[in-house]
Rosetta silent file (secondary structure, phi, psi, omega in degrees, C-alpha in Angstrom):
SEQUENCE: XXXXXXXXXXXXXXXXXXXXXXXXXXXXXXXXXXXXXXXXXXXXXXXXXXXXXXXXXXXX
SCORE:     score description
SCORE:     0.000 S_00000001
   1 L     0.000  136.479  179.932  -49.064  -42.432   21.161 S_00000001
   2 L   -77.830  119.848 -175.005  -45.574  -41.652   20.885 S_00000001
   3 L   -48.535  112.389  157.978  -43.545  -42.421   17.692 S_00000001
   4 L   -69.498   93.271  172.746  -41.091  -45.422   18.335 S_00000001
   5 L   -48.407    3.643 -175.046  -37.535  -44.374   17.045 S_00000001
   6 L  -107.357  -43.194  170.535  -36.017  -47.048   17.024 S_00000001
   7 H   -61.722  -30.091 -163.210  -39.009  -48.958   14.131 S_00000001
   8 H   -79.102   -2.115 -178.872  -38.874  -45.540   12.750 S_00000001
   9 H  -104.687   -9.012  142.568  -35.301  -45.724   11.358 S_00000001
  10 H   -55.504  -30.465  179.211  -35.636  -49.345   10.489 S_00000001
  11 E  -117.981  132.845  178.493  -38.770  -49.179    8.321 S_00000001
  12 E  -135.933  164.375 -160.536  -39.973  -47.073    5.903 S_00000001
  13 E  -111.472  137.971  159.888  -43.998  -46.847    4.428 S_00000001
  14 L   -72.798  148.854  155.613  -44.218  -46.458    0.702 S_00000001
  15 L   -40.686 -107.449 -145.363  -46.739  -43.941   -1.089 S_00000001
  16 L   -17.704  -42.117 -151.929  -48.805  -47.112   -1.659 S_00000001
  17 L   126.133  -38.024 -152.839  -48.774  -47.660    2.069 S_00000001
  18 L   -70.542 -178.783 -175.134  -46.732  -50.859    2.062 S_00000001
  19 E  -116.478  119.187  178.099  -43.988  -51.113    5.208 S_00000001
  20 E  -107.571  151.451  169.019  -40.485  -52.186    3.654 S_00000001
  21 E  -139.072  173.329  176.219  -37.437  -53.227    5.597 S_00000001
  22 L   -51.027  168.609  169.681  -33.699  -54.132    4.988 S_00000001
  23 L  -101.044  139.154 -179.913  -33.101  -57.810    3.652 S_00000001
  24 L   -69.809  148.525  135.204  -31.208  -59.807    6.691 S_00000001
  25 L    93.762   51.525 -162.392  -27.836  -61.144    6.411 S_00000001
  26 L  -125.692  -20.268 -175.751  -25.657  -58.231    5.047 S_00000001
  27 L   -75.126  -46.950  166.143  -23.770  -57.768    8.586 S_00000001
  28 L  -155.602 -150.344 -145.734  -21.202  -60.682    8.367 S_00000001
  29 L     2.147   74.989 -156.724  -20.262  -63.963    7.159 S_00000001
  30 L   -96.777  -33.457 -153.672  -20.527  -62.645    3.769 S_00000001
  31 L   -83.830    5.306 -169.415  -17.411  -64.508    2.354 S_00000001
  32 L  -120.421  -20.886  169.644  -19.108  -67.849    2.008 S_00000001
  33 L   -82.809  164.493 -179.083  -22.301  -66.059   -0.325 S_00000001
  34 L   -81.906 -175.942 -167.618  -22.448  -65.433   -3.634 S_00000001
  35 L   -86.264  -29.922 -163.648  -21.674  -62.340   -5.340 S_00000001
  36 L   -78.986  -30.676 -173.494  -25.676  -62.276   -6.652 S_00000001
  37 L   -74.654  -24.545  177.044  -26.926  -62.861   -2.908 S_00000001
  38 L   -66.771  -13.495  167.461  -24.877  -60.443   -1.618 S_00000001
  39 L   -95.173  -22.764 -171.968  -26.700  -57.731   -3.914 S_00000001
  40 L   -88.138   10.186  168.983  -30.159  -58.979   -3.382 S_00000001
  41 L   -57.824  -71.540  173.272  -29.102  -58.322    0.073 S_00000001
  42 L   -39.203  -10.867  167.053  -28.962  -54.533   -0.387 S_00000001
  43 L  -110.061  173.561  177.982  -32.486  -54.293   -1.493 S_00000001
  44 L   -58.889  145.395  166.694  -35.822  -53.395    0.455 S_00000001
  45 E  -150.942  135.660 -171.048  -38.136  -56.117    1.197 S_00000001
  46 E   -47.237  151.614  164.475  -42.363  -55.860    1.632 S_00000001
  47 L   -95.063  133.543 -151.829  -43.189  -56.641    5.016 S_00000001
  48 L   -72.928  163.793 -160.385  -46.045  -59.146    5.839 S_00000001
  49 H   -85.005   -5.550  179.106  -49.405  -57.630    6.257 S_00000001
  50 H  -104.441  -27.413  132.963  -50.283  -58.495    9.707 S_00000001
  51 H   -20.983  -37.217 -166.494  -46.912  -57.271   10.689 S_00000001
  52 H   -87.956  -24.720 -176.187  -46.929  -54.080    8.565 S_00000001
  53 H   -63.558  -43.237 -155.607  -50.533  -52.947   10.554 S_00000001
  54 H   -77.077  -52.770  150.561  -48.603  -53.249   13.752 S_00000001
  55 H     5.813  -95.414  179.889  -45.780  -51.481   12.325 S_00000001
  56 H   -60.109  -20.087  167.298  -47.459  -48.736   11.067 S_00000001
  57 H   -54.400  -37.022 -164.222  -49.269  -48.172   14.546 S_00000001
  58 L   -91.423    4.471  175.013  -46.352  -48.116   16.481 S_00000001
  59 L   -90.813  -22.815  177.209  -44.622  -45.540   13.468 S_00000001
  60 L  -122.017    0.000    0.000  -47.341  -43.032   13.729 S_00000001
């Protein structure tokens, strides 16, 4: 099966295994959030586990 480029530059698999993605809600109407949500934007967030199997199938 052929890697899908488009999940692979969206997602990335930890040594452990888990499948992390972006946090939503960083593209616009940012001026109405706080300064703290607006950082916890910017970090990675675990993906759910029957999601992350599918994930990793269609990443490798």
């Amino acid at each position: 099966m052929k890697t899908r480029k488009s999940l692979k530059k969206r997602f990335k698999i930890t040594g452990s295994g888990k499948v992390m993605r972006r946090a939503t809600g960083q593209n616009h109407l940012r001026a109405k959030k706080s300064g703290k949500k607006i950082r916890q934007t910017r970090k990675w967030v675990e993906v759910s586990k029957p999601v992350a199997k599918k994930i990793k199938q269609l990443i490798k």
